[in-house]
Gaussian input, Z-matrix of N, CA and C with variables (Angstrom, degrees):
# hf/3-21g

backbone

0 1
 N
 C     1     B1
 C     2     B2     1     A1
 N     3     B3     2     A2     1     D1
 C     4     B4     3     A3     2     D2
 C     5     B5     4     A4     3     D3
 N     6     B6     5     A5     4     D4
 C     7     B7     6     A6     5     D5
 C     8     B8     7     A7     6     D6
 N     9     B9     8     A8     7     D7
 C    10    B10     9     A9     8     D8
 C    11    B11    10    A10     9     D9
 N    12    B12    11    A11    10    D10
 C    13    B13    12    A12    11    D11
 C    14    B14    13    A13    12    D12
 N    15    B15    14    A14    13    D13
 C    16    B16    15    A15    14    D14
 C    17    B17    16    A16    15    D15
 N    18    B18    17    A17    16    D16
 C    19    B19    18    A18    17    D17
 C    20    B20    19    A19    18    D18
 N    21    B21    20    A20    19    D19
 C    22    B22    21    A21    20    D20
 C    23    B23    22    A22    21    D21
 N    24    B24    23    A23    22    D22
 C    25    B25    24    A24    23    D23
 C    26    B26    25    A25    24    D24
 N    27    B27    26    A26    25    D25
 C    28    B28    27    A27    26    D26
 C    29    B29    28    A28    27    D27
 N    30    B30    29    A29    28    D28
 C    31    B31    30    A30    29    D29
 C    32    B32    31    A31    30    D30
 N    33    B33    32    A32    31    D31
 C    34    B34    33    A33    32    D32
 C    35    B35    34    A34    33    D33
 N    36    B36    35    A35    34    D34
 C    37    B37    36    A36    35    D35
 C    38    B38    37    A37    36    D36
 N    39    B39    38    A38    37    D37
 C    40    B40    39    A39    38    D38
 C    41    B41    40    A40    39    D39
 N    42    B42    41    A41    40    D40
 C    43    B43    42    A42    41    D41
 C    44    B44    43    A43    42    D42
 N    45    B45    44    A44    43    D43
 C    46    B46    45    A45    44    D44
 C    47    B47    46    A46    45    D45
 N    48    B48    47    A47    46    D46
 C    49    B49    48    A48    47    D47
 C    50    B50    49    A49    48    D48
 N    51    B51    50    A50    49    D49
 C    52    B52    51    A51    50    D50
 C    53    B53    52    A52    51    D51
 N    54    B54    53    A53    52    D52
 C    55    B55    54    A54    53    D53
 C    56    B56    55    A55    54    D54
 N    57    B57    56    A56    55    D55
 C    58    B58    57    A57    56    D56
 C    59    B59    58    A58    57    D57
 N    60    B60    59    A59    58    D58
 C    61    B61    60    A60    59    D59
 C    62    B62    61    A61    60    D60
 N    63    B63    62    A62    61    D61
 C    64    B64    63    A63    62    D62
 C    65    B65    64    A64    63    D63
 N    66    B66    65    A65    64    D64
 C    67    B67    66    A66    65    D65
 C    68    B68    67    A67    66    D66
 N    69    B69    68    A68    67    D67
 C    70    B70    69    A69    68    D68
 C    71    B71    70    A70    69    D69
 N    72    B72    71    A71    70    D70
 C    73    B73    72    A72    71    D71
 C    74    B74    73    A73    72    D72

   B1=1.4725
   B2=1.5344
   B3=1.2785
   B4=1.6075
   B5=1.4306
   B6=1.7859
   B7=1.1398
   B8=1.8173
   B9=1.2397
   B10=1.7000
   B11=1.6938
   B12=0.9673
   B13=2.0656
   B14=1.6325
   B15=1.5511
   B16=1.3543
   B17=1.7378
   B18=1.9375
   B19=1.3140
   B20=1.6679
   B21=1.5530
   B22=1.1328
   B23=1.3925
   B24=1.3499
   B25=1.6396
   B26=1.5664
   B27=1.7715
   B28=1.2393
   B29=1.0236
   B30=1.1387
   B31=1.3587
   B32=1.9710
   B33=1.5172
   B34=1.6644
   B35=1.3316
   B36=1.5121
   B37=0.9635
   B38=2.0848
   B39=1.3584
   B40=1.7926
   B41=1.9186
   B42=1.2334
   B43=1.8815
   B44=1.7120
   B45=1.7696
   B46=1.6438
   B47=1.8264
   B48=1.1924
   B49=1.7808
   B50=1.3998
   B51=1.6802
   B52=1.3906
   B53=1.4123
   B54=1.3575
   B55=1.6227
   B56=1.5546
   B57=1.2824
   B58=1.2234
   B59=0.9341
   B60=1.1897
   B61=1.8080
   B62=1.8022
   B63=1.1635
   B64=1.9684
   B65=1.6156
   B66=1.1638
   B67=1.4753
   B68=1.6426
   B69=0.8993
   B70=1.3105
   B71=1.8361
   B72=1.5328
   B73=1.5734
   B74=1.7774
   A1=108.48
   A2=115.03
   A3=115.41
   A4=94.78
   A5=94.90
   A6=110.16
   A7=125.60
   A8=101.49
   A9=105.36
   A10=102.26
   A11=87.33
   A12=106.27
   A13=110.19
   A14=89.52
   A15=122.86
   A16=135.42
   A17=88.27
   A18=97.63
   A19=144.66
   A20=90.59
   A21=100.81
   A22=130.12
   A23=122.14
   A24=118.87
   A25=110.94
   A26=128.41
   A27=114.17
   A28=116.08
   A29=141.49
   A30=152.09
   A31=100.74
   A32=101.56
   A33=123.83
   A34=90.76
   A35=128.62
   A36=145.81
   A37=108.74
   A38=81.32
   A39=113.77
   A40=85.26
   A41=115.91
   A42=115.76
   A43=97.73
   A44=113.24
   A45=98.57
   A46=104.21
   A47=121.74
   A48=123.03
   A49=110.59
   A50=96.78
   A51=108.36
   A52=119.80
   A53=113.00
   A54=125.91
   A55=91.88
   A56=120.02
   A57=115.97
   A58=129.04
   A59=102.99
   A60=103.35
   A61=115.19
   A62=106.10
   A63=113.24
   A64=102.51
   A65=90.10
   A66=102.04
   A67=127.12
   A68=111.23
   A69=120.21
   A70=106.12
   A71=115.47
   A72=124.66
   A73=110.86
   D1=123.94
   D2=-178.30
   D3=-93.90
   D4=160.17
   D5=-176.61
   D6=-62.47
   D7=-12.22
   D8=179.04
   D9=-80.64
   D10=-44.80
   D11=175.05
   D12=-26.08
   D13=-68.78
   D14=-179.38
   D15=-45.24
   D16=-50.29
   D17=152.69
   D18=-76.33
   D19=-36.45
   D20=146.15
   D21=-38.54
   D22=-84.34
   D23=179.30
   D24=-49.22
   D25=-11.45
   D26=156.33
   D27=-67.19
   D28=-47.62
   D29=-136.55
   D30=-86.70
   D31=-45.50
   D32=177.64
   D33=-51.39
   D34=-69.83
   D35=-136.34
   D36=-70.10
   D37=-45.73
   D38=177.55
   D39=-56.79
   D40=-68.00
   D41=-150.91
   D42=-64.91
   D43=-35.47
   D44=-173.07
   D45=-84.34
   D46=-10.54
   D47=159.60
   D48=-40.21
   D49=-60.05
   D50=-168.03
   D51=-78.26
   D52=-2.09
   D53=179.92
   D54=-89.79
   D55=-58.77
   D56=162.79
   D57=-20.43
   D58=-92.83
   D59=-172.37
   D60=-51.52
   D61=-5.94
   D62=173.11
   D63=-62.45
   D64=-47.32
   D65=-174.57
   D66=-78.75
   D67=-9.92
   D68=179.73
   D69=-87.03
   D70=137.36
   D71=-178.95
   D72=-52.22

């Protein structure tokens, strides 16, 4: 896994959290 990879899937990971928690009551 290269490091752009990496940040990337943080970054993915960070925006569907925050979709998450939109969704939550």
């Amino acid at each position: 896994l290269t490091p752009l990879a990496a940040a990337t899937g943080k970054q993915d990971v960070r925006e569907m959290y925050r979709e998450f928690l939109k969704w939550r009551p």
